[in-house]
ZATOR-984712 format. One line per field, with one value per residue (C-alpha): residue number from 1; residue in one letter; y negated, z, x. Coordinates in steps of 0.05 Angstrom, whole numbers, plus 5000, padded with zeros to 4 digits. Example, Ala and Ser with C-alpha at 12.3 -4.5 7.8 and 13.67 -1.06 7.14 Angstrom:
% residues 2
num	[1, 2]
residu	[a, s]
v	[5090, 5021]
w	[5156, 5143]
u	[5246, 5273]
This chain:
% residues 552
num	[1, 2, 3, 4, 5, 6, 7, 8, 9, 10, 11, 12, 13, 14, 15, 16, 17, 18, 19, 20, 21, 22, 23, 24, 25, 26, 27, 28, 29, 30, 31, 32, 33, 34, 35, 36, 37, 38, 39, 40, 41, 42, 43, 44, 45, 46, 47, 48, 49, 50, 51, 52, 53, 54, 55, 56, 57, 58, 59, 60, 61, 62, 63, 64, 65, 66, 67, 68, 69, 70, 71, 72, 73, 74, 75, 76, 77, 78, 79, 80, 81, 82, 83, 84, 85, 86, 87, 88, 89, 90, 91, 92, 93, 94, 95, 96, 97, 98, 99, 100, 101, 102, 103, 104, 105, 106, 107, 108, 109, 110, 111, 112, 113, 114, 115, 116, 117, 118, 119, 120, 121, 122, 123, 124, 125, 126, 127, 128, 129, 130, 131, 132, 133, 134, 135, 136, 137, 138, 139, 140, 141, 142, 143, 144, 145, 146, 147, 148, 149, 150, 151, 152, 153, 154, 155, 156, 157, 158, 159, 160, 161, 162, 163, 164, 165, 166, 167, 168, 169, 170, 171, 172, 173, 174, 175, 176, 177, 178, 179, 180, 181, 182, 183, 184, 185, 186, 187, 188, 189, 190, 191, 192, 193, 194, 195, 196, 197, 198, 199, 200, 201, 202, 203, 204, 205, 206, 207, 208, 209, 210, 211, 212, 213, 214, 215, 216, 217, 218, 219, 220, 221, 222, 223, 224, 225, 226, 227, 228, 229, 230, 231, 232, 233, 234, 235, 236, 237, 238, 239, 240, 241, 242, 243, 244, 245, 246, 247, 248, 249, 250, 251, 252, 253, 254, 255, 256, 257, 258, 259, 260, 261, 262, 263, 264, 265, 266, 267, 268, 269, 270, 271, 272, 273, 274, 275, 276, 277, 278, 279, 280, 281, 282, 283, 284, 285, 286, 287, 288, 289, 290, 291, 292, 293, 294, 295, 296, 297, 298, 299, 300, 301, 302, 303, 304, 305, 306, 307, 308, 309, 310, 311, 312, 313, 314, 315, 316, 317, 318, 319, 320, 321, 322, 323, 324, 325, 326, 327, 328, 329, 330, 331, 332, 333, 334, 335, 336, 337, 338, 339, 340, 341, 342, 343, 344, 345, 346, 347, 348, 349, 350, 351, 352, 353, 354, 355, 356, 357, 358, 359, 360, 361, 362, 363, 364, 365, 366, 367, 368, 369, 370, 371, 372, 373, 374, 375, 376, 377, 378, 379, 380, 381, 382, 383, 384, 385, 386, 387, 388, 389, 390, 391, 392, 393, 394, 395, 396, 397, 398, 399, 400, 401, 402, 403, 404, 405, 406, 407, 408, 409, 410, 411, 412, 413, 414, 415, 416, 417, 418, 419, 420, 421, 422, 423, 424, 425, 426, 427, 428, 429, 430, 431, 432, 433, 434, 435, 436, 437, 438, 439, 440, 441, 442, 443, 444, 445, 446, 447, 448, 449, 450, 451, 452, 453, 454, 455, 456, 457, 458, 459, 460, 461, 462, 463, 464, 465, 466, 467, 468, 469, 470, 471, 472, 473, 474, 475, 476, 477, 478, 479, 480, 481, 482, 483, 484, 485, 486, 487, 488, 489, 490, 491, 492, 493, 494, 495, 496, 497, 498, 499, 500, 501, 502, 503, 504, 505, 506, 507, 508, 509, 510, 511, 512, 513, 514, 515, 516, 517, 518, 519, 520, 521, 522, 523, 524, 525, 526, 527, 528, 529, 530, 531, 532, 533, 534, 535, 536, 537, 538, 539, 540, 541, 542, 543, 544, 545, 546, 547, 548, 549, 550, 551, 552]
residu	[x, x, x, x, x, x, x, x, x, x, x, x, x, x, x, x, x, x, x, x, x, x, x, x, x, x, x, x, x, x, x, x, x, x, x, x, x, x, x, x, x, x, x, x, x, x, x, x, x, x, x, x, x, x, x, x, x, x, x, x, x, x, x, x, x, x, x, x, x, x, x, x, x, x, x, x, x, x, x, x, x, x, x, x, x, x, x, x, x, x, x, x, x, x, x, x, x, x, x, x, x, x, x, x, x, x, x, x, x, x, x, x, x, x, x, x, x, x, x, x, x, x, x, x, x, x, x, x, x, x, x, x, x, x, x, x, x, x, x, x, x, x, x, x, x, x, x, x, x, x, x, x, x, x, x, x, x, x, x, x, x, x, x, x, x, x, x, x, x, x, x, x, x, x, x, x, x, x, x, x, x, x, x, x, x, x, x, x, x, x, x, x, x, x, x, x, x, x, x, x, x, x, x, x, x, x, x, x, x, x, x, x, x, x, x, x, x, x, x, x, x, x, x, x, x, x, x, x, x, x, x, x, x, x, x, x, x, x, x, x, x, x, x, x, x, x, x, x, x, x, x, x, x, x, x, x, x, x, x, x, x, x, x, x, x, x, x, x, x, x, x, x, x, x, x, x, x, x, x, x, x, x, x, x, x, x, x, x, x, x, x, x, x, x, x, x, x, x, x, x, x, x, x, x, x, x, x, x, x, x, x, x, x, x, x, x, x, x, x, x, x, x, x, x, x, x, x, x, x, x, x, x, x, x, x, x, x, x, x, x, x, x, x, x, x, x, x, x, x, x, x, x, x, x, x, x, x, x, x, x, x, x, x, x, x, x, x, x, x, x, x, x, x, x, x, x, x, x, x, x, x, x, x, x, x, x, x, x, x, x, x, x, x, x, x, x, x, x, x, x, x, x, x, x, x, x, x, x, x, x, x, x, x, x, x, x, x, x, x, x, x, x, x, x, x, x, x, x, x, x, x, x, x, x, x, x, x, x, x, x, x, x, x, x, x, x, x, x, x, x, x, x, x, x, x, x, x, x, x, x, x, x, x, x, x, x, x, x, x, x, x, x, x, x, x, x, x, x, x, x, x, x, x, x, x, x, x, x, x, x, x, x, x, x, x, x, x, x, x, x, x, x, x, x, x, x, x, x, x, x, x, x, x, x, x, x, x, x, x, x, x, x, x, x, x, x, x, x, x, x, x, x, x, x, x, x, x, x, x, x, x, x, x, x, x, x, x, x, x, x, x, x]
v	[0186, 0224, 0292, 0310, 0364, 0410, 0401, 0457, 0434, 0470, 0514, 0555, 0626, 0616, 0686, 0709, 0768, 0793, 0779, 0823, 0810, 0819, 0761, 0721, 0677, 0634, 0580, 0516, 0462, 0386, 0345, 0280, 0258, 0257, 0331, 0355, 0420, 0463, 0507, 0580, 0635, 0703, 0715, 0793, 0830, 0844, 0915, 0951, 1026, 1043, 1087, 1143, 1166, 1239, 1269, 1339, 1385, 1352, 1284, 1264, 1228, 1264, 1253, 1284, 1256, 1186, 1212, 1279, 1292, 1321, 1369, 1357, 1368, 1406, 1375, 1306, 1239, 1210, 1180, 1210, 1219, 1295, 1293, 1237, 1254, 1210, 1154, 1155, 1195, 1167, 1178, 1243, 1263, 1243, 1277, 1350, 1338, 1328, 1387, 1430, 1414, 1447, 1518, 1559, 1552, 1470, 1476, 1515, 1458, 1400, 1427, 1449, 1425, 1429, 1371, 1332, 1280, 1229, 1178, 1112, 1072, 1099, 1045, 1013, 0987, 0902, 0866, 0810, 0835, 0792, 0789, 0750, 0808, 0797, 0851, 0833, 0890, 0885, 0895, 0963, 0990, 0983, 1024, 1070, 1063, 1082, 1146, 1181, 1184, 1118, 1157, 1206, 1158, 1075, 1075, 1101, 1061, 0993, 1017, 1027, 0961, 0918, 0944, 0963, 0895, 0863, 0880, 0807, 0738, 0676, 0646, 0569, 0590, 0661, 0732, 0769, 0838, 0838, 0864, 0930, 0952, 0942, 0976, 1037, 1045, 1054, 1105, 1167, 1228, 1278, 1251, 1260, 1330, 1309, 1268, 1207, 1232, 1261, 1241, 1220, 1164, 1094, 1055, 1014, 0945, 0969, 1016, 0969, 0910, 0968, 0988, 0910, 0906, 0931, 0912, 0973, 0959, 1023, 1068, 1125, 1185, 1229, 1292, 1346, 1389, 1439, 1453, 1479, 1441, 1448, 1405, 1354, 1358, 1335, 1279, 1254, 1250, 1215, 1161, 1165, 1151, 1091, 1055, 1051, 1030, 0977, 0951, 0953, 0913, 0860, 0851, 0883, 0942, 1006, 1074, 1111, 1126, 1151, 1199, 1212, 1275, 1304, 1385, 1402, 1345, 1367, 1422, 1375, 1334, 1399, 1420, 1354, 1334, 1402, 1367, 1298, 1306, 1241, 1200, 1213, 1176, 1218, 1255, 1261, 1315, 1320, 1387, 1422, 1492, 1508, 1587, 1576, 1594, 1653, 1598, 1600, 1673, 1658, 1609, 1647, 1715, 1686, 1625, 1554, 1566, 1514, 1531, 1538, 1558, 1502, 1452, 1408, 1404, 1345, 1373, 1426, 1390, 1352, 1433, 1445, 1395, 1404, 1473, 1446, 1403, 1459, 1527, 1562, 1628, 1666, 1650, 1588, 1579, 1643, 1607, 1538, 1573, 1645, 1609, 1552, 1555, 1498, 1527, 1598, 1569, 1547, 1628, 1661, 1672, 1716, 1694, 1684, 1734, 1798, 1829, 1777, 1817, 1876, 1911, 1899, 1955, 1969, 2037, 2085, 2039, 1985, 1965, 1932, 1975, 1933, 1969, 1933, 1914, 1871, 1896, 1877, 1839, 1800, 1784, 1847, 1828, 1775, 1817, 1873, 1869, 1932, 1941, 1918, 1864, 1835, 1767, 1761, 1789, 1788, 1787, 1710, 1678, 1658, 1643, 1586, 1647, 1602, 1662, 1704, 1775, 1754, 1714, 1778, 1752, 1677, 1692, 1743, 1681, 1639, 1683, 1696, 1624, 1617, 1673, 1635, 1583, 1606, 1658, 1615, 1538, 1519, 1587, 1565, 1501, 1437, 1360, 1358, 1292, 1322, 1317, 1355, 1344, 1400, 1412, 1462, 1450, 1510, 1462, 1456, 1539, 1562, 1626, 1663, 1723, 1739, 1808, 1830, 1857, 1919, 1904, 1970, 2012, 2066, 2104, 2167, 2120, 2132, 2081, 2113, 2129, 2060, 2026, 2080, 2055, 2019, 1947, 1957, 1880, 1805, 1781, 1722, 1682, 1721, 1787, 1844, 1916, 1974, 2049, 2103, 2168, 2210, 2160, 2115, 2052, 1993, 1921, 1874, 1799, 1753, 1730, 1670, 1618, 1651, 1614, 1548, 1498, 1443, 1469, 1488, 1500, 1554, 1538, 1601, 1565, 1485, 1515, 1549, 1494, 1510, 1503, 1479, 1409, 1349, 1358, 1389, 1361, 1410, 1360, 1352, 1322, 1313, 1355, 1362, 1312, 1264, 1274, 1205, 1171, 1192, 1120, 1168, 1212, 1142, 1111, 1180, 1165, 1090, 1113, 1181, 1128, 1077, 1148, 1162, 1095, 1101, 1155, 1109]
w	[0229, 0218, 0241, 0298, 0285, 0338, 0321, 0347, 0373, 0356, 0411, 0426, 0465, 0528, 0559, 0616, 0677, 0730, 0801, 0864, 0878, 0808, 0787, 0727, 0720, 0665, 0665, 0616, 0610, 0608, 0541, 0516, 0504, 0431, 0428, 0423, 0413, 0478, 0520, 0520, 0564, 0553, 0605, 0612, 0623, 0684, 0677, 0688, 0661, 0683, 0641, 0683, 0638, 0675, 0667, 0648, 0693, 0697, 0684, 0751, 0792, 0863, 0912, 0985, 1038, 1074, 1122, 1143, 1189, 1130, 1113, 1114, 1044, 1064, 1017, 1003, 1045, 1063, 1003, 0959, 0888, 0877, 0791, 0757, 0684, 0642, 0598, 0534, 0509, 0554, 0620, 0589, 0581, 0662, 0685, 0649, 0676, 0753, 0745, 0713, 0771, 0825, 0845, 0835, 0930, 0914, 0857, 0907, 0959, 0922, 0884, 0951, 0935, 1014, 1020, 0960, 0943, 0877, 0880, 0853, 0844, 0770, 0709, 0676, 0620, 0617, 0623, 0559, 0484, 0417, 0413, 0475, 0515, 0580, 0648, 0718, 0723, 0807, 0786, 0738, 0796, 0841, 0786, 0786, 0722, 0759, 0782, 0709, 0658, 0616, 0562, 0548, 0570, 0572, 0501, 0517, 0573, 0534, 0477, 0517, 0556, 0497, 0454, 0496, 0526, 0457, 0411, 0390, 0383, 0373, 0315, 0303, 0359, 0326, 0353, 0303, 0296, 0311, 0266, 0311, 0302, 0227, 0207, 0256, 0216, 0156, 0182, 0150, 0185, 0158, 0208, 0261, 0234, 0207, 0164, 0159, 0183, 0250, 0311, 0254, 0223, 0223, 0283, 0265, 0285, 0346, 0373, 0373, 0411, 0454, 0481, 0488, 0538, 0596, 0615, 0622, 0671, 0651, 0705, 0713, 0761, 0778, 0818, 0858, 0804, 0830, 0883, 0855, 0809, 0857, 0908, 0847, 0831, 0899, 0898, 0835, 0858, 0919, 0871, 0820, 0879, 0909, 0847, 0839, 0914, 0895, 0846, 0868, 0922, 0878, 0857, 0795, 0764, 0766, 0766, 0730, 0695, 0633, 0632, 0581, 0605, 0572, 0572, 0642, 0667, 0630, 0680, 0732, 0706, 0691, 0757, 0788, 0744, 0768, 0829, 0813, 0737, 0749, 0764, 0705, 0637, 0588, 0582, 0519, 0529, 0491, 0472, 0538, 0547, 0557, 0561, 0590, 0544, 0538, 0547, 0617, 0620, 0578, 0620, 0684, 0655, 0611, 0641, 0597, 0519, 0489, 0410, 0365, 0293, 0277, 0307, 0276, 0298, 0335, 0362, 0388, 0425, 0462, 0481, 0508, 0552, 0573, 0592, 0630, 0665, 0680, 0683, 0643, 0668, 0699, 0762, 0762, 0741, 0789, 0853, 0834, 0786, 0815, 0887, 0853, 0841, 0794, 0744, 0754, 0736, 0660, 0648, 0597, 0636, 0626, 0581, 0528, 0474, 0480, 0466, 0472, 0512, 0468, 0465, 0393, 0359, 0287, 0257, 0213, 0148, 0185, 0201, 0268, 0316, 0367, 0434, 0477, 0546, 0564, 0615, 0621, 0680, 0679, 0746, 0759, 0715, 0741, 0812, 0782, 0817, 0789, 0715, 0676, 0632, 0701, 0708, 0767, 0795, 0870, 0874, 0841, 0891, 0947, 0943, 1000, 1036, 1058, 1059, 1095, 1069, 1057, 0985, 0949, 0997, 0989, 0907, 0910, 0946, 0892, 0839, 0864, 0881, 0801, 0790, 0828, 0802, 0729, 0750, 0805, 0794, 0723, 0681, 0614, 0640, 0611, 0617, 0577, 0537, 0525, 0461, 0452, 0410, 0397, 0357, 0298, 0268, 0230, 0232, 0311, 0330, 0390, 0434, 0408, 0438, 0474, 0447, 0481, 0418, 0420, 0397, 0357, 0320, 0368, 0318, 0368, 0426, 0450, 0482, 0543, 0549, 0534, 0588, 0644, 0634, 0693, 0695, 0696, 0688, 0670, 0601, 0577, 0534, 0574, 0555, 0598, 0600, 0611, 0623, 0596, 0647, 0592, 0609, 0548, 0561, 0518, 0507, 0495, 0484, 0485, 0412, 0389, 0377, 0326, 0312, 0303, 0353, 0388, 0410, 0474, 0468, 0418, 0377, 0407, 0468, 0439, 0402, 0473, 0480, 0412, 0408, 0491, 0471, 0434, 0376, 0375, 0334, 0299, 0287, 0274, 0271, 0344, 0388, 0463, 0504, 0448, 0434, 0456, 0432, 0356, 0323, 0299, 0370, 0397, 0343, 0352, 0424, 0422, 0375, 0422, 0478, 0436, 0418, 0492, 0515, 0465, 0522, 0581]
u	[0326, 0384, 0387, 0442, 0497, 0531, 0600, 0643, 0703, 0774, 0797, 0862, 0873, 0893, 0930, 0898, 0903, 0871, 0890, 0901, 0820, 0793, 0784, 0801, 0868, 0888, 0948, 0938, 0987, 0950, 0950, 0944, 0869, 0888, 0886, 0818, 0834, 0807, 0828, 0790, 0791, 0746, 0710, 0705, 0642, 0616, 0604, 0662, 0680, 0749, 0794, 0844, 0902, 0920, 0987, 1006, 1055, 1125, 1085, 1084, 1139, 1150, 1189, 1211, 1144, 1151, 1117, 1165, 1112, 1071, 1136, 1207, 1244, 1309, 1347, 1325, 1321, 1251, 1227, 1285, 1267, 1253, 1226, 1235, 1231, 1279, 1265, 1310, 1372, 1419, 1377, 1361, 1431, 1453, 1385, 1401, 1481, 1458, 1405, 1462, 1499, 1448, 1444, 1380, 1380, 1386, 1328, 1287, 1293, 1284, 1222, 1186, 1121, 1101, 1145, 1127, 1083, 1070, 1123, 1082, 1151, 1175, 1185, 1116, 1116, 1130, 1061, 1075, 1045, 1053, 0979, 0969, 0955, 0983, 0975, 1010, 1055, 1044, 0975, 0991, 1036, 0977, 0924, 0984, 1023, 1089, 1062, 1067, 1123, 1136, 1162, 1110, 1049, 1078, 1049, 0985, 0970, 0992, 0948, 0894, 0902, 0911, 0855, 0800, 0784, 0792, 0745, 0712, 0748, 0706, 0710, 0675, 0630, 0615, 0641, 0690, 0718, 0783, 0831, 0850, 0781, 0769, 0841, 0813, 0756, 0803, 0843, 0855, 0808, 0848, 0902, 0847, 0826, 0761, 0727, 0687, 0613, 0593, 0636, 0682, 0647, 0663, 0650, 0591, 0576, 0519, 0564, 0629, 0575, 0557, 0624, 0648, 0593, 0641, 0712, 0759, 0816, 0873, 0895, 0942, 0932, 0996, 0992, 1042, 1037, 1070, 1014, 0937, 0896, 0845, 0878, 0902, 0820, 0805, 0852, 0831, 0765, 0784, 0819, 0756, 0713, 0764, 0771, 0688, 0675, 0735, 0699, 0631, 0659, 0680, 0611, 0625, 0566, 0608, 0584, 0633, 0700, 0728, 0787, 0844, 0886, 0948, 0958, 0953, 0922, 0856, 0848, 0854, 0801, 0752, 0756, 0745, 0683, 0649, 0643, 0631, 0598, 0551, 0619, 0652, 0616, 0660, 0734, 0781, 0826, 0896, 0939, 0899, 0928, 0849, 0862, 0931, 0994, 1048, 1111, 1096, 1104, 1171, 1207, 1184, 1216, 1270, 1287, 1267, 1268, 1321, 1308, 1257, 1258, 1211, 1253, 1311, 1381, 1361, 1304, 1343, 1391, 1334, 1299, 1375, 1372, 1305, 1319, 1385, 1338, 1277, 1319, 1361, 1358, 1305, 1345, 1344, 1266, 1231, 1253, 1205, 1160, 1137, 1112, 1080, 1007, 0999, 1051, 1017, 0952, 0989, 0991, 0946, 0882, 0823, 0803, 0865, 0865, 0895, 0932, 0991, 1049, 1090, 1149, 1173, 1210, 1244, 1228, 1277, 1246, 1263, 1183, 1173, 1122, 1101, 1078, 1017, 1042, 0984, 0934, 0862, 0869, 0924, 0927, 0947, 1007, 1033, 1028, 1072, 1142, 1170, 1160, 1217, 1175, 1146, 1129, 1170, 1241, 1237, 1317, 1309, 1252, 1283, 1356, 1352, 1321, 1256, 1215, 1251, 1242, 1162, 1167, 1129, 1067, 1080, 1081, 1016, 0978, 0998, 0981, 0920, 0899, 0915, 0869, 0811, 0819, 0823, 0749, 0716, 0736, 0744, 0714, 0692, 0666, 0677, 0639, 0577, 0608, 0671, 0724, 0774, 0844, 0890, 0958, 0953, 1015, 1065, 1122, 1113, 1115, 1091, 1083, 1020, 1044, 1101, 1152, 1214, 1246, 1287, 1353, 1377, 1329, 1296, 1250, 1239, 1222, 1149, 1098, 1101, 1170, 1185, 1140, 1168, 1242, 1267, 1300, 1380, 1405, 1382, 1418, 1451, 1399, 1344, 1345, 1346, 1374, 1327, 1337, 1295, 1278, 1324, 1382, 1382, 1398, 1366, 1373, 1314, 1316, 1259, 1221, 1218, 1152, 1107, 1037, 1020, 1010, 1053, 1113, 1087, 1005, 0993, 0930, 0888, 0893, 0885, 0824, 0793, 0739, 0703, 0629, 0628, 0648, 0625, 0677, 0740, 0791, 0852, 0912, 0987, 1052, 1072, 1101, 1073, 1098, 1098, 1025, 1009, 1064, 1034, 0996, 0943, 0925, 0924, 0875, 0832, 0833, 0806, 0757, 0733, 0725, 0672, 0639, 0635, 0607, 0547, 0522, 0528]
C-alpha cells in the first residue's frame, strides 16, 4: 500500500491590520479555482507586551486647552497650536521666521504651561511599508503617534512597528528567520559600543522564539513638558495603566509594557516606574541627561547657543535656527525657561560633577586661570538673583507682567520643585532591567562645564574680587558686563562646548547610570535629536528589547 504524503500547498502573504477593537483584518481578492496558491494571514500572538516610545523636552506637540476651563492661554485660540516642532528644512525655516517674529511678552504667553496640554493631532508617519507591513494610521493616531515629533521619532516608531511583530515567516509549512533579524545579528558592536558577548551577543535562536511569543502594538506618549516630570510621571502611568486594562479587555494576556525614552523622556519614565515597577517589563533609555546638563544653565543665562565648534557649516545654520525658534537672548529664553519646572529639572543636579561653573581668565603668560563658581548645593544657585553669573535675571521673567511683582516666588517654587524632584523623586534610582545608550562622541561637543571667559587679560584680578563685582549690562551673543568694587569694568562672554557627548548631553551626564543598570552602552555619530533617526541606535534598540523580553 502506498504510503500517503502531506503535500503543502503554495501560499501567498496576505497584508494585514488591526482594527478599532483589536482584532485581526485581512482583505483577499477571489481567484479562479485554477489557482491553488492560498491565501495566508499570521495570526499574532495572544500575549501582548506593548512598547511606549517617550519623547524628550520640545518632543511633545502642545497646544492652548480645549477645555479653557482648565486655563485660558492669553494669546492663543482654544485648541490653537502652541509647539509644534517642524518637520524638514522648509517647515523649519517658516517655524524659526514666525518665532523671530514674537516678543519675549508673546513667548511668555504662548508657552504658559498652565494653559497647555499634548496636542495628539501632529503628522504620523503613512501606515503602507515595501515589506508588506501595513498599520491603520486612525489606529496610530489613537496609540498616540501624533502626539510626538515625526521628525525626531516617525522612524523609530515605523522601525519598531515593522520589525517587532515580524520575526518568523513560514516557509513550506516551517517557521524562518526573517532577514531583519539575521542582518542584526551581523551588525557591527563597535557601532553599538560593545562587542559580541554579554548583553552584546548574538540573538540566539531560544531567545528570538521567546520574544515572538507576544505581539507588540507601538505607542507614543507626549507630555507638557514644560510642567514637572512628576506630573508627566503620573500621566504616563495613567496611559501605562489604560493601555493594559484595554487590552486585557480584549481578552488579550497583558501585564506589562516596555518603554523606549529619548533624553528627557527617560526621567519621565524613572520617576513613573518607582511607582508602578511591576507594570513596566523593561526600559531602554537613549542620550538621558541622567545627572542633568550645563546647556540648560547656558540657554537660561545666555539665551539658546546657535554654534558649535564641532559642528559643520550646515550644521550651524540648522543651531541658528533652532535658537531663533527657542531664544536668542537671555530675554527671550528667562520668561519660558526660569518659571518652568520641567526645564529646571534638565539642570546639573546633585549629583553632576563639580566643579562645572568658572570664571575663566588669561594670565600675564597668557595661561587661562579658571575661578570655581559652583557651590555645593546647587539649588542654592539657581535661587541666587543677585550675583552677576546667576541663573536667572529677574528684569527678563515676566515681560507680559503675569506675575505681577511676585515672579522671584513663582521661579523659587519652580526651582525648588526641580530640586525635589532631582533629591526625593528620581535620586539615583533607575528600573532593575534597565539599558542605557549614551553619546560619547569628540566630533559632537558638548557643555562639560560651563566658563564665562574674561575677555582682556586681568592678571591682578583675585577670586574674590572677581565674584563680588556686580552685573552692569546683558551682551550681544550673551555676554555680560560686570563691575569690580575698585570700579573696573569687565566683559565676559559665554564658552563654547568642551567634552564629548552629543551636542547637547555631555558624556559625564550620558555615563550617570554606570554600574545601576543592566549595560550601558558609550556610542556615536548622531547628534541629540537625531539619536533615533541613526540605523545603528535603532538596530541596538530592537536588539535591547529581545534582551528585555528574555526576563518576562
Amino acid at each position: 500500500m502506498a504510503k500517503s504524503v502531506n503535500k503543502v500547498e503554495p501560499t501567498r502573504p496576505v497584508v494585514s491590520y488591526e482594527d478599532h477593537e483589536g482584532n485581526l483584518r485581512a482583505f483577499s481578492p477571489l481567484t479562479p479555482k485554477t489557482n491553488n496558491t492560498r491565501a495566508a494571514v499570521e495570526v499574532p500572538p495572544a500575549k501582548v507586551m506593548p512598547v511606549i516610545v517617550i519623547a524628550g523636552i520640545m518632543g511633545s506637540n502642545l497646544r492652548a486647552h480645549v477645555n479653557s476651563a482648565e486655563g485660558r492661554n492669553t494669546h492663543l485660540n482654544s485648541g490653537e497650536a502652541a509647539w509644534r516642532p517642524p518637520n524638514g528644512i522648509d517647515a523649519g525655516l517658516n517655524e524659526a521666521k514666525k518665532w523671530r517674529g514674537r516678543s519675549p511678552a508673546v513667548r511668555q504667553e504662548i508657552l504658559d504651561g498652565n494653559t497647555l496640554e499634548v496636542d495628539p493631532s501632529g503628522p504620523i508617519p503613512r501606515g503602507a511599508t515595501t515589506d508588506g507591513v501595513v498599520w491603520d494610521e486612525k489606529i496610530a493616531s489613537e496609540r498616540g503617534w501624533g502626539e510626538i515629533h515625526l521628525a525626531s521619532y516617525g522612524l523609530l516608531l515605523v522601525t519598531l512597528q515593522q520589525n517587532l511583530n515580524r520575526t518568523y515567516r513560514s516557509l513550506y509549512g516551517n517557521p524562518m528567520l526573517e532577514g531583519n533579524w539575521i542582518s542584526l545579528n551581523l551588525e557591527d558592536r563597535a557601532k553599538w559600543g560593545t562587542q559580541k558577548e554579554g548583553f552584546g551577543a548574538p540573538l540566539t535562536d531560544e531567545e528570538l522564539k521567546k520574544f515572538a511569543q507576544f505581539h507588540y502594538p507601538v505607542y507614543a506618549f507626549g507630555y507638557n513638558w514644560l510642567k514637572s516630570n512628576l506630573d508627566s510621571a503620573q500621566s504616563l502611568q495613567n496611559r501605562i495603566e489604560n493601555i493594559i486594562a484595554y487590552w486585557k479587555n480584549k481578552k488579550r494576556e497583558c501585564n506589562g509594557v516596555l518603554l523606549v525614552t529619548h533624553s528627557m523622556g527617560g526621567l519621565v519614565a524613572r520617576a513613573c516606574a518607582q511607582n508602578i515597577p511591576g507594570l513596566i517589563a523593561g526600559i531602554v533609555h537613549g542620550v538621558m541627561p541622567a545627572l542633568g546638563a550645563p546647556a540648560c544653565y547656558r540657554r537660561l543665562a545666555c539665551g539658546t547657543e546657535s554654534s558649535s565648534p564641532s559642528n559643520s557649516i550646515i550644521e550651524n545654520k540648522g543651531a541658528e535656527k533652532f535658537a531663533e525658534i527657542a531664544g536668542v537672548t537671555v530675554a527671550e529664553t528667562t520668561p519660558i525657561l526660569s518659571t518652568a519646572a520641567g526645564p529646571l529639572e534638565l539642570l546639573p543636579n546633585h549629583l553632576y560633577p563639580k566643579p562645572w561653573l568658572f570664571a575663566e581668565s588669561n594670565n600675564e603668560k597668557n595661561k587661562p586661570n579658571f575661578f570655581n563658581l559652583t557651590v555645593d548645593d546647587p539649588y542654592n544657585l539657581y535661587l541666587d538673583f543677585k550675583s552677576w553669573y546667576r541663573l536667572v535675571d529677574l528684569s527678563f521673567a515676566d515681560p507680559a507682567n503675569k506675575y505681577k511683582g511676585n515672579v522671584d516666588k513663582v521661579i523659587a517654587s519652580a526651582v525648588n520643585q526641580a530640586k525635589k524632584f532631582h533629591m526625593e523623586v528620581v535620586k539615583d534610582y533607575y528600573h532593575p532591567q534597565t539599558f542605557v545608550f549614551y553619546g560619547n562622541d569628540e566630533t559632537k561637543r558638548s557643555f562639560g562645564t560651563f566658563r564665562w571667559k574674561l575677555t582682556t587679560t586681568q592678571s591682578n584680578l583675585a577670586e574674590s574680587v572677581l565674584k563680588a563685582a556686580k552685573l552692569k549690562v546683558h551682551l550681544v551673543g550673551g555676554g555680560r558686563r560686570i563691575e569690580t568694587c575698585t570700579g573696573v569694568l569687565v566683559e565676559v562672554k559665554p564658552s563654547v562646548q568642551d567634552v564629548s557627548g552629543d551636542g547637547t548631553v555631555p558624556f559625564q551626564s550620558g555615563v550617570g547610570p554606570q554600574g545601576k543598570v543592566k549595560q550601558i552602552f558609550a556610542t556615536k555619530n548622531y547628534s541629540h535629536q537625531e539619536s533615533y533617526s541613526n540605523s545603528d541606535m535603532l538596530s541596538l534598540t530592537r536588539h535591547l528589547i529581545v534582551k528585555l523580553m528574555q526576563e518576562v
